[in-house]
N, CA, C and O atoms as CSV, one atom per row, in Angstrom:
chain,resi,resn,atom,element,x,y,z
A,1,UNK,N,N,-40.399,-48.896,-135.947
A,1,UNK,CA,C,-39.036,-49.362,-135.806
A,1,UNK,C,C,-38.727,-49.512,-134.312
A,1,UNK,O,O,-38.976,-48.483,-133.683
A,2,UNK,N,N,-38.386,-50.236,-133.793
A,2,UNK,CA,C,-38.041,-50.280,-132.660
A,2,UNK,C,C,-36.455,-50.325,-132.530
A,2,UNK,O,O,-35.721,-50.641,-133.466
A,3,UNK,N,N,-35.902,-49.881,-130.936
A,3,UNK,CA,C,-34.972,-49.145,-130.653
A,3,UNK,C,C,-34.729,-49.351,-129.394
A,3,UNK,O,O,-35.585,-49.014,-128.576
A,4,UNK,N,N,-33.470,-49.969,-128.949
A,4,UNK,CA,C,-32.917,-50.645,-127.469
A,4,UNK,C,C,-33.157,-48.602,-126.994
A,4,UNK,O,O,-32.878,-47.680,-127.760
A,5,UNK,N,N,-33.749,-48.451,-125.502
A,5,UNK,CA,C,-33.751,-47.240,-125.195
A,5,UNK,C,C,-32.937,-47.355,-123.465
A,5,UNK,O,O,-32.949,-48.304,-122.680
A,6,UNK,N,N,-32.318,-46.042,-123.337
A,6,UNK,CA,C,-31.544,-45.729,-122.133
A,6,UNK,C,C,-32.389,-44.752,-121.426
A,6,UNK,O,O,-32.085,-44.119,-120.415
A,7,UNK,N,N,-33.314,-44.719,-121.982
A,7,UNK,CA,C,-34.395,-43.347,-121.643
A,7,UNK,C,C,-35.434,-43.603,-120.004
A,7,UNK,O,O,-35.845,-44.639,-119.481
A,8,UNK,N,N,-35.532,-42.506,-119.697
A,8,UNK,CA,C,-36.386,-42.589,-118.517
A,8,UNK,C,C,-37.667,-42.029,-118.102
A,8,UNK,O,O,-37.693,-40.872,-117.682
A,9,UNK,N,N,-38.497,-42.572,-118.159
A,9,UNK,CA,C,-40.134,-41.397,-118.051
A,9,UNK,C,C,-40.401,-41.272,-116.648
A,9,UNK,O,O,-40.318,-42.061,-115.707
A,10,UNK,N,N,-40.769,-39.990,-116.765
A,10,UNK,CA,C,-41.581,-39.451,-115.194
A,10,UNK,C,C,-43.457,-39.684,-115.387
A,10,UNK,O,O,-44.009,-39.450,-116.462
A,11,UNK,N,N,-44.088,-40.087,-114.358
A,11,UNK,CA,C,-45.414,-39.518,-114.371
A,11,UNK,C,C,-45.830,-39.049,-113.378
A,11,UNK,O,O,-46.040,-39.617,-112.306
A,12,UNK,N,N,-46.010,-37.771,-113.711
A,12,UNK,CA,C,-46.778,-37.244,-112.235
A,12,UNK,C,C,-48.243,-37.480,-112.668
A,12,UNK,O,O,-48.625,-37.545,-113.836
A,13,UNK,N,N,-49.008,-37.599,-111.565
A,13,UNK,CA,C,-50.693,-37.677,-111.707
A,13,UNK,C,C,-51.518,-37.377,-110.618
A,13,UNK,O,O,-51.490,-38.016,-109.566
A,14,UNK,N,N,-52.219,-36.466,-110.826
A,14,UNK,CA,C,-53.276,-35.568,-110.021
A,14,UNK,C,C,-54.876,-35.895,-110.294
A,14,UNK,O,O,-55.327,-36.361,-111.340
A,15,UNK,N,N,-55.664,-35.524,-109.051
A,15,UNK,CA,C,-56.939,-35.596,-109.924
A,15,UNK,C,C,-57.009,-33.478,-109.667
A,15,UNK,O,O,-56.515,-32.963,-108.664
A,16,UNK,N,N,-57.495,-32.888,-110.450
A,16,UNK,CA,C,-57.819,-31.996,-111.090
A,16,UNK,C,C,-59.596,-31.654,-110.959
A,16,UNK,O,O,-60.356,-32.119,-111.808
A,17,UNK,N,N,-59.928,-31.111,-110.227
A,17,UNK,CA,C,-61.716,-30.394,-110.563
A,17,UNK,C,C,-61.604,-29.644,-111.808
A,17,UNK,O,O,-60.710,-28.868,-112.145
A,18,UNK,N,N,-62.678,-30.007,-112.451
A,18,UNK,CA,C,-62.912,-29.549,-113.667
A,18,UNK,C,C,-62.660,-28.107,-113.772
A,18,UNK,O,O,-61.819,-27.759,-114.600
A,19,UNK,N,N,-63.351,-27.057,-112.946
A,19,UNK,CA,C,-63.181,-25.866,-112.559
A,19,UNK,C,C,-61.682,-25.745,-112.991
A,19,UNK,O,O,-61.517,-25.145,-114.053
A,20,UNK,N,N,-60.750,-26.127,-112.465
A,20,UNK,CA,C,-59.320,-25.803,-112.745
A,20,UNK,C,C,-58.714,-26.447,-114.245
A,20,UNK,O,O,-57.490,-26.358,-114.345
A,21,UNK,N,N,-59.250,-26.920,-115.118
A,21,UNK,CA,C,-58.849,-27.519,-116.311
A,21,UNK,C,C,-58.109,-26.263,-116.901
A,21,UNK,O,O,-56.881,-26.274,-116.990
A,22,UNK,N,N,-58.916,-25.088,-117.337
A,22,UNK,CA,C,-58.119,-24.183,-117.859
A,22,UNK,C,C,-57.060,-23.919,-117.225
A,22,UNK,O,O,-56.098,-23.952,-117.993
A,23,UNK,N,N,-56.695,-23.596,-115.864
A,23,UNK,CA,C,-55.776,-23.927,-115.248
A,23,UNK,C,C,-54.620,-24.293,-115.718
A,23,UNK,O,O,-53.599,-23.745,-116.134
A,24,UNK,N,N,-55.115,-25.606,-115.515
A,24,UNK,CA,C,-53.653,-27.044,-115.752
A,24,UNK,C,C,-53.212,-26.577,-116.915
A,24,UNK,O,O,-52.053,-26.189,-117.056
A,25,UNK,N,N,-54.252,-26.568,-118.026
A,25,UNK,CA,C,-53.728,-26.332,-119.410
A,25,UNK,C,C,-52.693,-25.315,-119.657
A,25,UNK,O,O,-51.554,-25.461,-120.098
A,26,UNK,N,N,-53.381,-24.150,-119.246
A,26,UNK,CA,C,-52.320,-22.984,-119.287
A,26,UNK,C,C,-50.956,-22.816,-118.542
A,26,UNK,O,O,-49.922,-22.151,-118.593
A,27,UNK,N,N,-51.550,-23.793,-117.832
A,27,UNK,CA,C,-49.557,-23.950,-117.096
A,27,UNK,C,C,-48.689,-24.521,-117.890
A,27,UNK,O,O,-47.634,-24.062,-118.327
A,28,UNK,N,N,-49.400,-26.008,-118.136
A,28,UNK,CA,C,-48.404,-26.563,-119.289
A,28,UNK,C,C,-47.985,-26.006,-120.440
A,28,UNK,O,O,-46.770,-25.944,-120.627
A,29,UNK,N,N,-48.951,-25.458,-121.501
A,29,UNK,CA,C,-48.609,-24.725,-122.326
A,29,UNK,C,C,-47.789,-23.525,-121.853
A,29,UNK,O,O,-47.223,-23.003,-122.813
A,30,UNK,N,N,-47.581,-23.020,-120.893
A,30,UNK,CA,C,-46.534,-21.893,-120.509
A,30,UNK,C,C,-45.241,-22.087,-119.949
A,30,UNK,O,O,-44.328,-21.263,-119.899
A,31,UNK,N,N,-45.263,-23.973,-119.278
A,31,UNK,CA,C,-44.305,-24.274,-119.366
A,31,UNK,C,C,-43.196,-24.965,-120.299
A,31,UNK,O,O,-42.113,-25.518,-120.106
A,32,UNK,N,N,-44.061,-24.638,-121.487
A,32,UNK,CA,C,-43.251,-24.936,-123.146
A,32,UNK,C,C,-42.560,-23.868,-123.312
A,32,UNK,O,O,-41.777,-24.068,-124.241
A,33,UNK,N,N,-42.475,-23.088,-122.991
A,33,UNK,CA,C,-41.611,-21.897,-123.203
A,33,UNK,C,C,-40.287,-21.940,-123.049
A,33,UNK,O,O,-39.432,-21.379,-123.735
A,34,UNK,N,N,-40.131,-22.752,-121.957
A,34,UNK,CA,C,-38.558,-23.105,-121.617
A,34,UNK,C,C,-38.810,-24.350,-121.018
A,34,UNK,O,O,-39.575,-24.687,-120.114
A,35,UNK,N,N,-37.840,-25.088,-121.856
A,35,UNK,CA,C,-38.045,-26.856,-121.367
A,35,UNK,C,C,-36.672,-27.023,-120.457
A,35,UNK,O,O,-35.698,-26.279,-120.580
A,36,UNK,N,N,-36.759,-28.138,-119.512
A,36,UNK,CA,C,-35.601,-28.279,-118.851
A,36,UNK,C,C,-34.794,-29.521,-119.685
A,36,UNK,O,O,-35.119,-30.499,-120.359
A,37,UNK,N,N,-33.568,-28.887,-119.231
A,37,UNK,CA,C,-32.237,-29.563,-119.673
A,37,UNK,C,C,-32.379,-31.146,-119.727
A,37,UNK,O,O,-32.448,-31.682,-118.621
A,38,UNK,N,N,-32.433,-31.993,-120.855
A,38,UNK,CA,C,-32.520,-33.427,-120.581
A,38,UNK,C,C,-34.282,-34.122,-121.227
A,38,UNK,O,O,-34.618,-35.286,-121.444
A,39,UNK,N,N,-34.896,-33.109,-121.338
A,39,UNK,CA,C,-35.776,-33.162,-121.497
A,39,UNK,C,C,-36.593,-33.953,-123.040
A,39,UNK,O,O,-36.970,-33.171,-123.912
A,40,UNK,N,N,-36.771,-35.227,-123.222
A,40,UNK,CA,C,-37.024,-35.034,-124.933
A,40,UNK,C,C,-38.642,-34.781,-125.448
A,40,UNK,O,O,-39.193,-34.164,-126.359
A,41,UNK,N,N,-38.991,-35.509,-124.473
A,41,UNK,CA,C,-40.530,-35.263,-124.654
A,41,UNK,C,C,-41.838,-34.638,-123.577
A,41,UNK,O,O,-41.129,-34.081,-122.738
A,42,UNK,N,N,-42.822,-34.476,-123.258
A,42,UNK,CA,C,-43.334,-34.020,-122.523
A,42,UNK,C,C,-45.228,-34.283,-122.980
A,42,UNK,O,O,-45.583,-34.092,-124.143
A,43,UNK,N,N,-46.084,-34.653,-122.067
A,43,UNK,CA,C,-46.992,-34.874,-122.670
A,43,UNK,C,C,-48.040,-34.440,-121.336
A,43,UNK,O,O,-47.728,-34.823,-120.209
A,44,UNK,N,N,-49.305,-33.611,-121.551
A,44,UNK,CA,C,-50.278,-33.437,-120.422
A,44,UNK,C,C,-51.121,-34.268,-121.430
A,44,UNK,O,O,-51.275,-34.061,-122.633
A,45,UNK,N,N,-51.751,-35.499,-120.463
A,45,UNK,CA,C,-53.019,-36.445,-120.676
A,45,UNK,C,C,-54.269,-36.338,-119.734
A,45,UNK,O,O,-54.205,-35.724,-118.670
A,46,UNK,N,N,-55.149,-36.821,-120.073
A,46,UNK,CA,C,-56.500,-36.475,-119.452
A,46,UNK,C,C,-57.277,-38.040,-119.446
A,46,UNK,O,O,-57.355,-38.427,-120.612
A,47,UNK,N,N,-57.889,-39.079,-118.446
A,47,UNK,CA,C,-57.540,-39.806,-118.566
A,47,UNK,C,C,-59.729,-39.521,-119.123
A,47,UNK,O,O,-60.615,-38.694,-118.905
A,48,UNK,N,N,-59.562,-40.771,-119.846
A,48,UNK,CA,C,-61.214,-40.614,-120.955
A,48,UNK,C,C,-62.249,-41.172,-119.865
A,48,UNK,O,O,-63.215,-40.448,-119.625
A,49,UNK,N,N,-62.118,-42.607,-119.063
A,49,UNK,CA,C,-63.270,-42.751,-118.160
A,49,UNK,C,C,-63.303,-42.020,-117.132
A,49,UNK,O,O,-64.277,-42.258,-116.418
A,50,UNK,N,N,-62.518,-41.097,-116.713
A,50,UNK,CA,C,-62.147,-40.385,-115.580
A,50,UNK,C,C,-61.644,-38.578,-115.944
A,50,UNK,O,O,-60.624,-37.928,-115.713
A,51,UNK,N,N,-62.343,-38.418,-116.297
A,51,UNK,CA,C,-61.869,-37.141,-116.902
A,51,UNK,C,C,-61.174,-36.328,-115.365
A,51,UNK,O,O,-60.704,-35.247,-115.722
A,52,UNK,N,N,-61.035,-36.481,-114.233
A,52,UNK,CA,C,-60.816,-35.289,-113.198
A,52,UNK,C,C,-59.256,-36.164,-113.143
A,52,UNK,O,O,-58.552,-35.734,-112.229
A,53,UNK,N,N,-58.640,-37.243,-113.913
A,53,UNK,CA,C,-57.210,-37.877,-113.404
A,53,UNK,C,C,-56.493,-37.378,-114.460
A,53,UNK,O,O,-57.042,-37.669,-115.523
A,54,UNK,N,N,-55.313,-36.635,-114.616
A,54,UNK,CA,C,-54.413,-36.142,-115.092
A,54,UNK,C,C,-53.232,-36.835,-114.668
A,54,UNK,O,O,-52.871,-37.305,-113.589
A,55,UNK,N,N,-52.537,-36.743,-116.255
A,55,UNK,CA,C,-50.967,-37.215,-116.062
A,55,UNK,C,C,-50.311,-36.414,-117.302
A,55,UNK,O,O,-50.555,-36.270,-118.500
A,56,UNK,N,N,-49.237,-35.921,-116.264
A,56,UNK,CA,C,-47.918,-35.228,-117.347
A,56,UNK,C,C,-46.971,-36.229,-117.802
A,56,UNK,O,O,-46.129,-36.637,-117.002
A,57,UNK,N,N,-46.996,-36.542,-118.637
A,57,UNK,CA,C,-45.750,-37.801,-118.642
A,57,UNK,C,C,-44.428,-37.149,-119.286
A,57,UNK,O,O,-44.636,-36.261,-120.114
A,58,UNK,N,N,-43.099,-37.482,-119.007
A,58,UNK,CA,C,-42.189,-36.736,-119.341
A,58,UNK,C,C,-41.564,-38.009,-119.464
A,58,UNK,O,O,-41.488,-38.863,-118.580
A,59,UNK,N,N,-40.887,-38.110,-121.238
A,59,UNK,CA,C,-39.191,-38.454,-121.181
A,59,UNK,C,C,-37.967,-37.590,-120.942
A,59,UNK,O,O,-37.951,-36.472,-121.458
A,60,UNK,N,N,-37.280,-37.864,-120.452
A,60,UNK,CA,C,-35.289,-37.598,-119.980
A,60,UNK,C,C,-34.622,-38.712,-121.125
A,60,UNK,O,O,-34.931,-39.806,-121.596
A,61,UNK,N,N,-33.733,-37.913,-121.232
A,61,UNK,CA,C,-32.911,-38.534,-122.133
A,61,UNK,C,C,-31.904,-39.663,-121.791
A,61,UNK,O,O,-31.151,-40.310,-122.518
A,62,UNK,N,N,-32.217,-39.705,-119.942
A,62,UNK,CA,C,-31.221,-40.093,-119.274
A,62,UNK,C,C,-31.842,-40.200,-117.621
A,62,UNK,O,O,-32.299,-39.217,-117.038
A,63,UNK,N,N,-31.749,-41.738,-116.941
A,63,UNK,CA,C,-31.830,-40.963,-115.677
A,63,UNK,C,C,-30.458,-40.143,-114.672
A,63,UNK,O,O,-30.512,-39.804,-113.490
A,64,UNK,N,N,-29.051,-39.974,-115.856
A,64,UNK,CA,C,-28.443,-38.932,-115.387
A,64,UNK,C,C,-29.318,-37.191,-115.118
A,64,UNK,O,O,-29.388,-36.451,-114.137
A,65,UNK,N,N,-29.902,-37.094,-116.642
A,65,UNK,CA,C,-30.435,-35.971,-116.643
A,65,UNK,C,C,-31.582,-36.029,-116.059
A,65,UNK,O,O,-31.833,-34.912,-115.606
A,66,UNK,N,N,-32.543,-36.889,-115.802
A,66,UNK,CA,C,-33.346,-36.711,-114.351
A,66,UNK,C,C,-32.843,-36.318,-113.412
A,66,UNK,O,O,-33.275,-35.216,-113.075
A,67,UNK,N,N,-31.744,-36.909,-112.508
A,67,UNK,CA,C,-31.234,-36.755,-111.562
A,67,UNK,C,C,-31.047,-35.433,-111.680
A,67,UNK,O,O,-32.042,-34.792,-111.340
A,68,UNK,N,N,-29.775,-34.538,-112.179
A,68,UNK,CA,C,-29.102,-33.420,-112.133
A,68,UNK,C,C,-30.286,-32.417,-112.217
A,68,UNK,O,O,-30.006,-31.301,-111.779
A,69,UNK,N,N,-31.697,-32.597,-112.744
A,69,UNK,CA,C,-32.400,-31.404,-112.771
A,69,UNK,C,C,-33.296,-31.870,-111.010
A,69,UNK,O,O,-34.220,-31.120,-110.697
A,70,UNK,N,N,-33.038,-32.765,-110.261
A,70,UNK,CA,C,-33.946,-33.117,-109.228
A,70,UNK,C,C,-32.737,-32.358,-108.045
A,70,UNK,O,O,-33.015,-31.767,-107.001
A,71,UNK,N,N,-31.828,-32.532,-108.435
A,71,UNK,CA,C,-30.504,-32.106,-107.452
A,71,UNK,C,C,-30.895,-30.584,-107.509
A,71,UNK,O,O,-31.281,-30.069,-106.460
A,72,UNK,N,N,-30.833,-29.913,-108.518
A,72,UNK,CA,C,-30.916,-28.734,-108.132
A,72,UNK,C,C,-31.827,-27.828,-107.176
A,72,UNK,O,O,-31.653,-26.613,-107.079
A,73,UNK,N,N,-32.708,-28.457,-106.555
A,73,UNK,CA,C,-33.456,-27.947,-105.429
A,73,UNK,C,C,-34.416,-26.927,-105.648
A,73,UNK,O,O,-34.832,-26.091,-104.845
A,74,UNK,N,N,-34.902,-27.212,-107.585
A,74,UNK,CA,C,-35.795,-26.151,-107.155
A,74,UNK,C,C,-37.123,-27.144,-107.329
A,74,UNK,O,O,-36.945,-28.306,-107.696
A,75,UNK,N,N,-38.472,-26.636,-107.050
A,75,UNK,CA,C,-39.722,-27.559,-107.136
A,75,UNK,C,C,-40.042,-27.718,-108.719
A,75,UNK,O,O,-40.416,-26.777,-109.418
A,76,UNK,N,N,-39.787,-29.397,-109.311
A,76,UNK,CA,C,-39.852,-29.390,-110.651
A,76,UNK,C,C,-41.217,-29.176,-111.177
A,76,UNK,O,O,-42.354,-29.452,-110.793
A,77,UNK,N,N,-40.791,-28.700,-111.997
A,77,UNK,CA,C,-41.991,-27.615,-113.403
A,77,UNK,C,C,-43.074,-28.753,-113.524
A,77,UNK,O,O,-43.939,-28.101,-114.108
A,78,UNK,N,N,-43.428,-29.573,-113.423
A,78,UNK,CA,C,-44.227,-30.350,-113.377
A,78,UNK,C,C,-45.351,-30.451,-112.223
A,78,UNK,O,O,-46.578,-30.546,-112.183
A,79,UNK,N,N,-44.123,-30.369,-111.168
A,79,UNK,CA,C,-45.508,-30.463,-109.433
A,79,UNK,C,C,-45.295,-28.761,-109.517
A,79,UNK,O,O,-45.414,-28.337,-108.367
A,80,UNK,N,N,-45.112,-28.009,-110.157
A,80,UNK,CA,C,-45.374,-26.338,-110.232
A,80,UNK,C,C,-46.948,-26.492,-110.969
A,80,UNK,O,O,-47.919,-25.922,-110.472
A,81,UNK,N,N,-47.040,-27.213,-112.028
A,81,UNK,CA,C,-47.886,-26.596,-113.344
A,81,UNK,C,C,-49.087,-27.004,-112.235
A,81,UNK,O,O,-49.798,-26.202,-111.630
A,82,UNK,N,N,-49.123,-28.687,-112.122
A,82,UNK,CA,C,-50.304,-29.254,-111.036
A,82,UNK,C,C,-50.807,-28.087,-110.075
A,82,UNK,O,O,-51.791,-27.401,-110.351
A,83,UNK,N,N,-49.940,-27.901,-108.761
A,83,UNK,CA,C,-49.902,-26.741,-108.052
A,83,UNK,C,C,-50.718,-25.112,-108.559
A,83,UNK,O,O,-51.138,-24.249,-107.787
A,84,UNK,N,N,-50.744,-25.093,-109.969
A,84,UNK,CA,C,-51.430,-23.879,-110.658
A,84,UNK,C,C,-52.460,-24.169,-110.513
A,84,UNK,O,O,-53.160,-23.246,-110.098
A,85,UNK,N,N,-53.234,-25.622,-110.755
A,85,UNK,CA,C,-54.609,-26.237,-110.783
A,85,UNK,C,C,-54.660,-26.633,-109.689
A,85,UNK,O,O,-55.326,-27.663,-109.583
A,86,UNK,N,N,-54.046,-26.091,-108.394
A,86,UNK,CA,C,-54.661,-26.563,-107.050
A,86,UNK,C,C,-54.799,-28.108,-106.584
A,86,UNK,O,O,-55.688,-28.584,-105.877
A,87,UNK,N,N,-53.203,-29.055,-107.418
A,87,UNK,CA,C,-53.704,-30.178,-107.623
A,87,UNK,C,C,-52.629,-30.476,-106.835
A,87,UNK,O,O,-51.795,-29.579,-106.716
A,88,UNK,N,N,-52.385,-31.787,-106.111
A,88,UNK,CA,C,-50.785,-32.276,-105.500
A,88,UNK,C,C,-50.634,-33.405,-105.966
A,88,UNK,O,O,-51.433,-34.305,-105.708
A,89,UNK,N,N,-49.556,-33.582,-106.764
A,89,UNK,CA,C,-49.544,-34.976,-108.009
A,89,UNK,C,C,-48.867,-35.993,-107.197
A,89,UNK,O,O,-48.337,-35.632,-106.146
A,90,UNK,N,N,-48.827,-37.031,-107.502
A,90,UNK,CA,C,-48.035,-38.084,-106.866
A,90,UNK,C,C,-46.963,-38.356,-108.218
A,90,UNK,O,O,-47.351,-38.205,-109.377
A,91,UNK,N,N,-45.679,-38.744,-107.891
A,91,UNK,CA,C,-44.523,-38.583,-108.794
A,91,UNK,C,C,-44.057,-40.687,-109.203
A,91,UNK,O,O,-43.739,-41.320,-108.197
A,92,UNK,N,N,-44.065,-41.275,-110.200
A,92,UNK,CA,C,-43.510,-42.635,-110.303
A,92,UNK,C,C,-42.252,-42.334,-111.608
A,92,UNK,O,O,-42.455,-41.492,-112.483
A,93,UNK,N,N,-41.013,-43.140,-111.550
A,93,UNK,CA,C,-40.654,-42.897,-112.581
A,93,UNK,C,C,-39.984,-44.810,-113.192
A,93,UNK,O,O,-39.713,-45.840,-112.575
A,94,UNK,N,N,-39.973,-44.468,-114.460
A,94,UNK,CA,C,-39.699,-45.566,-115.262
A,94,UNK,C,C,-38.801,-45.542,-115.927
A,94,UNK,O,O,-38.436,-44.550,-116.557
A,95,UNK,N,N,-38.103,-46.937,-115.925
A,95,UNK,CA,C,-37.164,-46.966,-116.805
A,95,UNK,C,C,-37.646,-47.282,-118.348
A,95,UNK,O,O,-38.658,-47.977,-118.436
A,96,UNK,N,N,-36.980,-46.813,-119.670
A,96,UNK,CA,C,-37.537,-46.996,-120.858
A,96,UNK,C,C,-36.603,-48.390,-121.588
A,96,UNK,O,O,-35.773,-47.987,-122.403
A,97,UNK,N,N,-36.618,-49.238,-121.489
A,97,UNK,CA,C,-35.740,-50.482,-122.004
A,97,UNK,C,C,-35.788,-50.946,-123.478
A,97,UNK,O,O,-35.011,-51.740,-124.008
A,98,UNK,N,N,-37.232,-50.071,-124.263
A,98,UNK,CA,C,-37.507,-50.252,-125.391
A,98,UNK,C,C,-38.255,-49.174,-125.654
A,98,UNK,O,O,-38.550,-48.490,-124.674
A,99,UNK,N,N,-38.776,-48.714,-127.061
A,99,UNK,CA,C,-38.853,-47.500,-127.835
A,99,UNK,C,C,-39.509,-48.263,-129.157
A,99,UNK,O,O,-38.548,-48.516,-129.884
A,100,UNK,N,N,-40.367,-48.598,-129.597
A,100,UNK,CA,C,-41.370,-48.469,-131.177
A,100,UNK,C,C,-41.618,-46.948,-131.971
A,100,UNK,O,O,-42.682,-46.365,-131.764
A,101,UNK,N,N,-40.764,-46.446,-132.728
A,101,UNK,CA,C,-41.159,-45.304,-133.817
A,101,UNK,C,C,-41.868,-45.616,-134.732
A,101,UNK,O,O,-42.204,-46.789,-134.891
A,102,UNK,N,N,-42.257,-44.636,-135.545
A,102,UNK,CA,C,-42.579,-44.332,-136.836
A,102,UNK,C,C,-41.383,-43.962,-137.767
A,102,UNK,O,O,-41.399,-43.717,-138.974
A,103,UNK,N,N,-40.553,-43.982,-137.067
A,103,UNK,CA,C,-39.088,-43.708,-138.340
A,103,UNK,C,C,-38.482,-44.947,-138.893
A,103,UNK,O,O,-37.556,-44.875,-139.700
């Protein structure tokens, strides 16, 4: 089904040494514990011809609610988790103008 969207995705993307995979993983999964405000989706990818390139991709519900969690000044949970795996991500973000479900 597709769906006019107001939505906004982040991607951060790092390359990652294998050595640190458990790492990355366990950050992300620990940063499910508490999701930030605005937040609808969240995804750690691993890219298949390149296994050492990582991307967290994150939807916001809003680039209001992007914004207000970037204002607050603390280092977002995302360049934290990278940072666990010794990684320094580079940050792009997108606007979402359209949306295809399964609903």
């Amino acid at each position: 089904m597709y769906k006019d969207a107001q939505s906004v995705m982040t991607v951060l993307e790092a390359r990652v040494a294998s050595e640190n995979w458990p790492k990355l993983k366990e950050a992300f999964r620990s940063a499910g514990n508490s999701i930030d405000a605005g937040i609808e989706q969240s995804f750690l990818v691993q890219q298949v011809k390149d296994p050492e390139l990582w991307r967290i991709i994150t939807i916001w519900e809003s680039q209001e609610a992007l914004d207000r969690m970037r204002a607050s000044g603390e280092t977002p949970r995302g360049v934290l988790i990278f940072k666990a795996a010794n990684a320094e991500p580079l940050l792009s973000v997108h606007k979402i103008t359209g949306r295809i479900t399964g609903d």
